[in-house]
N, C-alpha and C positions, 0 to 999 in steps of 0.2 A: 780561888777554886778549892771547893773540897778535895781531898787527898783519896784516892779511889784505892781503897783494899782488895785484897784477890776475893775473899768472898761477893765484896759486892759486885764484881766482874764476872765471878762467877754466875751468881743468881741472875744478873742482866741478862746473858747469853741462858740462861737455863730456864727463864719463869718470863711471863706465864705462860709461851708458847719455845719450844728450842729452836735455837736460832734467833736469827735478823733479820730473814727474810721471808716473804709469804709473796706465793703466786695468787693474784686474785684477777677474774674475769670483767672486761671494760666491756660487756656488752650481755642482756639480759638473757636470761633463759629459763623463765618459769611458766611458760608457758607454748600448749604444742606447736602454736606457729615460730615461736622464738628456738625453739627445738630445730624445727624443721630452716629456720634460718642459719641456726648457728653451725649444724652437721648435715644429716642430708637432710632432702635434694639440694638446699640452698649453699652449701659449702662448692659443689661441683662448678656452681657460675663461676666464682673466686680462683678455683684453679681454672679452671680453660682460661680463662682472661691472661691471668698469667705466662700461662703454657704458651698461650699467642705472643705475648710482651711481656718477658721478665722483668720489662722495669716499672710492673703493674706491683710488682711485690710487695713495693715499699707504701702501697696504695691501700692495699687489701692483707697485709698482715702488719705484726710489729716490728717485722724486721730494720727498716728504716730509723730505727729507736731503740735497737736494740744490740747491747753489746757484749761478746765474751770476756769473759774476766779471769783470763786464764794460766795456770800455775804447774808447775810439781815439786812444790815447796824444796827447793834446795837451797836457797838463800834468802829466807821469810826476815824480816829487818828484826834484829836483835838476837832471835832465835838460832839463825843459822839454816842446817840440812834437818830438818824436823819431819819431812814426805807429807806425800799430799795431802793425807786428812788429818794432820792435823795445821797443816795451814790452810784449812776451807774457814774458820771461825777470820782470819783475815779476808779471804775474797769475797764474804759474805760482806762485812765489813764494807770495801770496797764497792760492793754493790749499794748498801745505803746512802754513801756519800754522792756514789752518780744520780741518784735518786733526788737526795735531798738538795742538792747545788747546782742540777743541773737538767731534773724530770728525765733521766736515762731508765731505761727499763734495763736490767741482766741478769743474763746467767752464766753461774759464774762455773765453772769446769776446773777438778785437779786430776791432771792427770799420772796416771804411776807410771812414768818412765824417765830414767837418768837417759836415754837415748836422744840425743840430741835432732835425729834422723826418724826416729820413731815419732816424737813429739812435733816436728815438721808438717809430717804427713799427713796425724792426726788435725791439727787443727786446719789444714789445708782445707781437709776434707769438709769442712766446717763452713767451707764459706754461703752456702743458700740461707743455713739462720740466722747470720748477724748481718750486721751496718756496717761494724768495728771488731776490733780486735785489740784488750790489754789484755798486756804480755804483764806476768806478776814474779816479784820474789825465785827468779831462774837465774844461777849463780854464773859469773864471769869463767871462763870467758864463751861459755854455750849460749852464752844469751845474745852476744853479739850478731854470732852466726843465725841465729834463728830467727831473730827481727830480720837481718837480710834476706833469708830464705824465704820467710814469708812474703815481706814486703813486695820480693819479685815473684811470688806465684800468683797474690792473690790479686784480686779487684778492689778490694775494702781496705781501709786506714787500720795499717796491725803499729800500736802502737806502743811500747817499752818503758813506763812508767818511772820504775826505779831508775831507769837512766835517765830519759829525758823532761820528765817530770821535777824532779830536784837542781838540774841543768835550766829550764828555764825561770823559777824561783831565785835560784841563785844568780844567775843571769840577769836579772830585771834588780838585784841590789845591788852589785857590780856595778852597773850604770849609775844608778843613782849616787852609790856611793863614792866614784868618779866624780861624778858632778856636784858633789856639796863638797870635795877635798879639792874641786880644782884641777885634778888628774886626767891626764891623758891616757887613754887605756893601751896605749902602744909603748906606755914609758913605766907601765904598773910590773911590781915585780909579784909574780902567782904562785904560794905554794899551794898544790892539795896531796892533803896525808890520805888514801886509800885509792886503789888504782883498778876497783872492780866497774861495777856498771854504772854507776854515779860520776864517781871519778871519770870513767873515761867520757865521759856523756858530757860533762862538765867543761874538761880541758876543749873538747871542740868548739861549744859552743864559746867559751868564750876566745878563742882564737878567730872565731869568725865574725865575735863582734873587734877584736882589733888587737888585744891581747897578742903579742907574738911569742912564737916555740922558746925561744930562746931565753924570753922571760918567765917561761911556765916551767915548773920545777915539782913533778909529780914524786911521791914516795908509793911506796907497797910495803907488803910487812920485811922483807930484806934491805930494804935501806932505799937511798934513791935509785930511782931511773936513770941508767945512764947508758952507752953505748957500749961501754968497756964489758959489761953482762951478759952471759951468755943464755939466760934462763929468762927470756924476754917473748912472752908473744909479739904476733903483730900489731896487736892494740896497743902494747905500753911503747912497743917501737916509736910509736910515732911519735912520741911526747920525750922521748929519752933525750939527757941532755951530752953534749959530747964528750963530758968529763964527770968523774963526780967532784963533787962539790964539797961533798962532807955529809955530819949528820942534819938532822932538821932544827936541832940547836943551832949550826953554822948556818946554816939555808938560808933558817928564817928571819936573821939578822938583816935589817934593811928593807924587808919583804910591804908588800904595802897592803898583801890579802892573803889571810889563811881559811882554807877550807877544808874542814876535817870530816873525814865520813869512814870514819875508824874506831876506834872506842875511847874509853872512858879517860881522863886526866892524864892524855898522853902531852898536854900543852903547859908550860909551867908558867907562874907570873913573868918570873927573869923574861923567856919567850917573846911575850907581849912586848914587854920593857922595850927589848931591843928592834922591833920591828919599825919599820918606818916613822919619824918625824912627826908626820904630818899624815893625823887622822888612819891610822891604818883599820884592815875589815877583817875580823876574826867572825866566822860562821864555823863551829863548832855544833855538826850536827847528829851525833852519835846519839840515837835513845837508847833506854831514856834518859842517860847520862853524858851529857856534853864531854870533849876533848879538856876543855874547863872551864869552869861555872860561871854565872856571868857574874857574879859577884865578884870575883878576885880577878877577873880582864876587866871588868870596870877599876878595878882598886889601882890593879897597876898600870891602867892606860883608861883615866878618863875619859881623852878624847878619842878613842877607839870605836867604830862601828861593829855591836854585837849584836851577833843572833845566834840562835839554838834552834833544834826540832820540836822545840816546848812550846806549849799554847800558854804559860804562864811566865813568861819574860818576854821583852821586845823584839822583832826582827823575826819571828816565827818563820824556817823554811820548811811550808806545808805546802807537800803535793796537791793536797786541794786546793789550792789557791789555782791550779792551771788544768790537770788534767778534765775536771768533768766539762769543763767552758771549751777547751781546746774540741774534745769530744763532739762539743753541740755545735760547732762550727762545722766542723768536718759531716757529721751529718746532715743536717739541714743543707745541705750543698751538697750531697753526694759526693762526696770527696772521693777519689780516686786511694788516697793516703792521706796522710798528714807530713809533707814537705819541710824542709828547711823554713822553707818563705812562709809558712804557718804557725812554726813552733818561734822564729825570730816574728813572727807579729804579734803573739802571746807576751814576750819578752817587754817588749817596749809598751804594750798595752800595758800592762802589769807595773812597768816602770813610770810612766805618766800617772795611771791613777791615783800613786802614793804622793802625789802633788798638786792635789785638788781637795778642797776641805770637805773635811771629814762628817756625814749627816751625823744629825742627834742620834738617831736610832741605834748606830754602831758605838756611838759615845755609851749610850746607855747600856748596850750588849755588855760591857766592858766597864760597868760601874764607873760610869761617869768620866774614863780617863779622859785626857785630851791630848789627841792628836795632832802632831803639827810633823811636816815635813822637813826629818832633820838627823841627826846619830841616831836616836829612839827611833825613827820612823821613815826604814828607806826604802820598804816595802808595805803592799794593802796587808791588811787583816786577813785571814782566812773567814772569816765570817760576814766580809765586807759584803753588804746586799746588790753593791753596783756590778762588782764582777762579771755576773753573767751577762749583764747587757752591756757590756764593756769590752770582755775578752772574747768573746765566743763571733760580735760582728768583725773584730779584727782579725779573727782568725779563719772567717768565713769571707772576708774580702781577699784576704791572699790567696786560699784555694781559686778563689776565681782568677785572679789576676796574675798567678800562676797555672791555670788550664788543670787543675787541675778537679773543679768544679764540674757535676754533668747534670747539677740541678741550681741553674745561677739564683742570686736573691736581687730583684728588681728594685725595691726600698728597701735602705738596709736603716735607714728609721723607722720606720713600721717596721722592721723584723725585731731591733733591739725592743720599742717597745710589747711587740708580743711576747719577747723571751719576758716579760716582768707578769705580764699576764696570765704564761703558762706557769712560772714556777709559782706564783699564790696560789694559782689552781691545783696543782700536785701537792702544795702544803695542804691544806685544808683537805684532799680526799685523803693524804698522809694519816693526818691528827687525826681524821675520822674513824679511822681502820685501826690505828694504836691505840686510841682513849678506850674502843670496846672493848680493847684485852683487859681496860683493868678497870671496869664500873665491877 
């Protein structure tokens, strides 16, 4: 990969139109009857219908496709509390990726308030334009509170990205990585170094996949979790261990998985060295600078499972890999939310696919590398083309088979194959609308 400079980052976001995103209309209007379709008289059918049956909505507008992408930038990834405008060049962002991986339509919203209560009500208020709801870059521990808040006011799937997003990524190499080491996951010893909304998002899920408390050994920037501190919300409470243990030098001695989502070369070789025997899983996800590189956790542990937040080394833990799929499940079913039983069928989706061989096409995305299921490869690609028709039926069968579905899917083979149909179709009107910026 090219080495991307802030100029050329710059000019990206700046030329030849500002921004990432553009509103354009799916339905004509150049002429007076298409007028009189699109606004009045013919707009008033569309609402009475509705008026009559709200659950015409999703019939007669975009809502059913359409998701908030929404922020007030107090913990943007890397940046920090930056406020909202200037983390909208991310949820812009964020919008493309729903776009390009998964045909989501959105608008993405930052709002200016640290008000945890304020921010509540607002997007409460929200619920007639969307399908969904991502929750963005909202720092621990208000973020907690506020997926719950939502989750119990509204009707629609409000879902928290930075937490659950990277929880199930990292979830689905867990597994895998479990199972090429031989490991039982109730015998796995867990550190994770950061204890905000990743972290905490993380330590559950895998607890729920088998991992027990007792083995999970969560830090924050004061040292470990433990019970003996008094400076503990309720979140790290649950994870806190009954003693301390020591530093994360002592911790991670024996440990069989490190997961960092803290900053830069906080992990040393020695570290590695000492961690489990037998194949241990370092996922070092700080951007854009890993905990430590994978060049010298390979150096000092071979046979070490490594991944980064990098698209240029192995084991990539990229939210796109789940949230736009997770997303397309949950709508296309009218998901009530996005459950448990949704986000762990994500997991396992995610975890099978990286054991099934690899098409040419992704070989070639990727200059020819080769894929085989194994240390290098214990997760799909982020670019993997099966994805969508992969993650998004499994995620749209649990909705159902957890009630929580109010638009079931009858084929869910003919559904998988139309998600292949829709998204060539949103590429190709994509390419057409981008390539005119720049003839």
């Amino acid at each position: 990969m090219k080495k991307t400079s802030s100029q050329d980052a710059l000019l990206y976001h700046a030329r030849p139109r500002p921004g990432k995103l553009e509103v354009l209309p799916s339905k004509s209007c150049s002429t007076p009857n298409d007028l009189a379709l699109a606004y009045s008289p013919g707009v008033a059918e569309a609402c009475r219908a509705i008026y009559a049956d709200a659950s015409l909505s999703g019939t007669y507008t975009n809502k059913a496709n359409l998701v908030g992408v929404i922020t007030n930038g107090t913990a943007v990834l890397g940046l920090g509390n930056i406020g909202p405008s200037a983390s909208k060049p991310v949820m812009e962002g964020k919008g493309v990726l729903f776009k390009a991986f998964a045909d989501i339509d959105v608008f993405d919203l930052e709002l200016d308030t640290t008000d945890a209560d304020a921010f509540i009500q607002s997007v409460t208020l929200l619920e007639p334009t969307f399908g969904g709801i991502n929750l963005e870059d909202i720092k621990a521990p208000e973020c907690f509170y506020i997926e719950e808040q939502l989750k119990a006011r509204m009707k629609i799937p409000v879902f928290h990205d930075d937490q659950h997003g990277t929880a199930v990524i990292s979830g689905a190499a867990l597994i895998n990585a479990a199972d090429i080491a031989g490991k039982k996951l109730a015998d796995m010893k867990v550190v994770i170094v950061g204890a905000g909304a990743a972290g905490i998002a993380c330590a559950k899920l895998y607890t729920a996949l088998g991992v027990t408390v007792e083995n999970l050994f969560m830090f924050d920037s004061k040292g470990l979790i433990h019970k003996q501190r008094s400076d503990l919300n309720r979140y790290k409470t649950e994870f806190a261990q009954e003693k301390n243990a020591g530093s994360l030098e002592e911790v991670l001695k024996g440990a069989d998985m490190f997961l960092g989502l803290s900053s830069k070369d906080l992990l040393t070789p020695e570290m590695v060295k000492n961690m489990h025997p037998n194949t241990p899983v370092v996922l070092a996800c700080a951007n854009p600078d890993p905990e430590i590189s994978y060049e010298l956790a390979k150096e000092a542990r071979p046979d070490c499972i490594m991944g980064t937040g990098r698209s240029d080394y192995p084991n990539q833990v990229n939210n796109v890999s789940g949230f736009p799929f997770i997303f397309r499940g949950a709508l296309d079913t009218a998901a009530t939310q996005i459950n448990e039983e949704m986000k762990m069928a994500a997991v396992f989706a995610l975890a099978a696919l990286a054991k099934e061989p690899v098409p040419a096409e992704l070989k070639n995305l990727y200059g020819n590398e080769s894929f085989q299921y194994g240390l290098d490869y214990v997760i799909p690609k982020p670019l993997d083309p099966r994805l969508l028709a992969v993650v998004a039926p499994a995620v749209a069968r649990a909705a159902m088979d957890s009630g929580v579905a109010r638009n079931p899917i009858s084929d869910m083979r003919a559904y998988a194959a139309s998600l292949q149909e829709r998204i060539c179709a949103a590429h190709e009107r994509i390419g057409s609308v981008v390539s005119s910026y720049t003839k």
